[in-house]
C-alpha positions as a Markdown table, in Angstrom:
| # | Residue | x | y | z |
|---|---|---|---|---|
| 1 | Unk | 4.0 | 8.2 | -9.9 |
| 2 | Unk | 2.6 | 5.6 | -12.5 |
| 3 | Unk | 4.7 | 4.2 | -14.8 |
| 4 | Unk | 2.2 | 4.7 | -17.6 |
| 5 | Unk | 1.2 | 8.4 | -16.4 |
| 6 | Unk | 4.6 | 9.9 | -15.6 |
| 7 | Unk | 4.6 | 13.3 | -13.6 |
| 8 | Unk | 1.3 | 12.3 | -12.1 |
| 9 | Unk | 0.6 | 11.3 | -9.1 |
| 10 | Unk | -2.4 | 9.7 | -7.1 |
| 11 | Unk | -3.9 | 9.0 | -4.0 |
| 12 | Unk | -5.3 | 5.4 | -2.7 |
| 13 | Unk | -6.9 | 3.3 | 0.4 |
| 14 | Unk | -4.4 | 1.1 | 2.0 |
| 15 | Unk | -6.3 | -1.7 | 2.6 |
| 16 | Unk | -3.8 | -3.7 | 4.7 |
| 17 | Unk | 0.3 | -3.6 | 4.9 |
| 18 | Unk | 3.1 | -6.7 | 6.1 |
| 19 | Unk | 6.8 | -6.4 | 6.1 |
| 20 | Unk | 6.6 | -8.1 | 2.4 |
| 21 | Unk | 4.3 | -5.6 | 1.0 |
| 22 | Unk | 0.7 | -4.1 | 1.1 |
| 23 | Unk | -2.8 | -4.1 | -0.4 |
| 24 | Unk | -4.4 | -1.1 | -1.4 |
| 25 | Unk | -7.8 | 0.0 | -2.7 |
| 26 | Unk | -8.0 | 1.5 | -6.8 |
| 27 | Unk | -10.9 | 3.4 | -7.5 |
| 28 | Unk | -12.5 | 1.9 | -11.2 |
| 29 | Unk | -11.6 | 6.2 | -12.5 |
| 30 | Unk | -8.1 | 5.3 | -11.7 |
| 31 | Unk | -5.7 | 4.1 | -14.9 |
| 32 | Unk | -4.6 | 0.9 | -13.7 |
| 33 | Unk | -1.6 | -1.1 | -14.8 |
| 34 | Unk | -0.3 | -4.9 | -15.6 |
| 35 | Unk | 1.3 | -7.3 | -12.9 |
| 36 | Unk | 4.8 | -7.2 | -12.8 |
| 37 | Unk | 5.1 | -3.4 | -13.0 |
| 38 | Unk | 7.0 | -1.6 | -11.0 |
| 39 | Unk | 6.4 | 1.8 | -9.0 |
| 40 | Unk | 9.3 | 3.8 | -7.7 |
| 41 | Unk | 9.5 | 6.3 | -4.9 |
| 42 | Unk | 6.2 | 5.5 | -3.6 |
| 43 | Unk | 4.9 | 7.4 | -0.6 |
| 44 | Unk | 3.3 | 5.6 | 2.0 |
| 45 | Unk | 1.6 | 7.9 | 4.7 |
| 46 | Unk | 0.5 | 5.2 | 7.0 |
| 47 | Unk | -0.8 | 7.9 | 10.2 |
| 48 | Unk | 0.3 | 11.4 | 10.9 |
| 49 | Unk | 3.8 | 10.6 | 12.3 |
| 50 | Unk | 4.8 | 7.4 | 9.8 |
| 51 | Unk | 5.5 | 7.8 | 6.5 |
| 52 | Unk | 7.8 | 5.5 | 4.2 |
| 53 | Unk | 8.9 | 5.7 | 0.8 |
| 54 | Unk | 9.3 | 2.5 | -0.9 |
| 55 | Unk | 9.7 | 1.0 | -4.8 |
| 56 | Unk | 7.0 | -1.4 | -5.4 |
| 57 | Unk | 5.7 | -3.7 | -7.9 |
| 58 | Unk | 2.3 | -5.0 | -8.9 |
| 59 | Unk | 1.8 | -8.9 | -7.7 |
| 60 | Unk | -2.3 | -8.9 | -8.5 |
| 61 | Unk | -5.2 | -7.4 | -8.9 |
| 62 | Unk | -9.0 | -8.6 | -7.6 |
| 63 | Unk | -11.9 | -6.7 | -9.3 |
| 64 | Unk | -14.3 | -5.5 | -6.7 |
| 65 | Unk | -17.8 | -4.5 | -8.0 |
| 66 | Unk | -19.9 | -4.5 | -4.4 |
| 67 | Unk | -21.1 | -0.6 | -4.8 |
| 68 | Unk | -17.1 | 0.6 | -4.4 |
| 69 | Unk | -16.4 | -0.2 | -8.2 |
| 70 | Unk | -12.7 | -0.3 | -8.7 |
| 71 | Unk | -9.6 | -3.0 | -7.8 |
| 72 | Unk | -7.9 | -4.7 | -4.8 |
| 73 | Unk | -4.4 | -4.4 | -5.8 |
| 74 | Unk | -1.1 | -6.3 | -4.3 |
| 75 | Unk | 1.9 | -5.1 | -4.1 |
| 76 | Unk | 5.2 | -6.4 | -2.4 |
| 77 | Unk | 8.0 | -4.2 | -2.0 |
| 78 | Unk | 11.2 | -3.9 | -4.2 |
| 79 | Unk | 14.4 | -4.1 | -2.1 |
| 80 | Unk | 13.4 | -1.6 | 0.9 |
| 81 | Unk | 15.6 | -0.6 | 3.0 |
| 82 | Unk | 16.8 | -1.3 | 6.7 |
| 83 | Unk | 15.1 | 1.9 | 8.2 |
| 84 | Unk | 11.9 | 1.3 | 6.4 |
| 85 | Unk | 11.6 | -2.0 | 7.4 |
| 86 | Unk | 12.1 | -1.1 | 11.3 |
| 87 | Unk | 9.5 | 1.7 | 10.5 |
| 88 | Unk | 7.3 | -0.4 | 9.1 |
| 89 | Unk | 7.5 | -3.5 | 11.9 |
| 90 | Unk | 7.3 | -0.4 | 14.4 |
| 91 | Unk | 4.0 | 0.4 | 12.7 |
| 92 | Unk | 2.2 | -3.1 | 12.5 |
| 93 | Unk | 3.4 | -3.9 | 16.1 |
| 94 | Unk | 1.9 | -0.6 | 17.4 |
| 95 | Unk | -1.5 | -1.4 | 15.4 |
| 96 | Unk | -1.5 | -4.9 | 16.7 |
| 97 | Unk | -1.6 | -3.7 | 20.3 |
| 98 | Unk | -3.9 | -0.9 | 19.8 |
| 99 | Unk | -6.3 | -3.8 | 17.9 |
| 100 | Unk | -5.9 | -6.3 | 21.2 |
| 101 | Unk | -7.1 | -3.4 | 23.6 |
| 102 | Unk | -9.8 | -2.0 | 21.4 |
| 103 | Unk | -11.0 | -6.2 | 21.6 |
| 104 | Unk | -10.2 | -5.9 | 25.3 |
| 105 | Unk | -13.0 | -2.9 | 25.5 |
């Protein structure tokens, strides 16, 4: 939910995730909101069978006005838990090795 929109929720690209945190993709018809800010009970649904809900806040923003017309925004993650940061290193390891044999092809 956003902070300035409470009750409301939204849907985004994840552009790219780490342990620390993750960028995602904010279409320009999307209210935005100031660095610092902080997001709780975020829902990350990185595939079909990982999902992780995090608090998060807002480190920056990038405008991006190539066609797509919106914001690259970066958020690191506000005290996660142990279980969501193995879910999350499980994650980026599996993508890692799926990217090294898709390269390998």
């Amino acid at each position: 939910m956003l902070p300035s929109l409470p009750g409301r929720e939204m849907s985004s690209r994840l552009v790219d995730i780490i342990l620390g945190g993750f960028g995602l993709f904010l279409p320009a018809e999307e209210p935005s909101f100031g660095r610092g800010t902080v997001v709780a009970e975020v829902r990350i649904e990185l595939d079909s069978d990982t999902r992780v809900e995090v608090d998060m806040r807002l480190k920056h923003s990038t405008h991006v006005s190539d066609g797509a017309r919106g914001a690259r925004l970066g958020f690191e993650f506000v005290r996660p838990g142990g279980d969501t940061l193995r879910t999350l290193q499980r994650y980026i390891e599996l993508t890692q090795k799926r990217g090294k044999l898709m390269a390998l092809n």
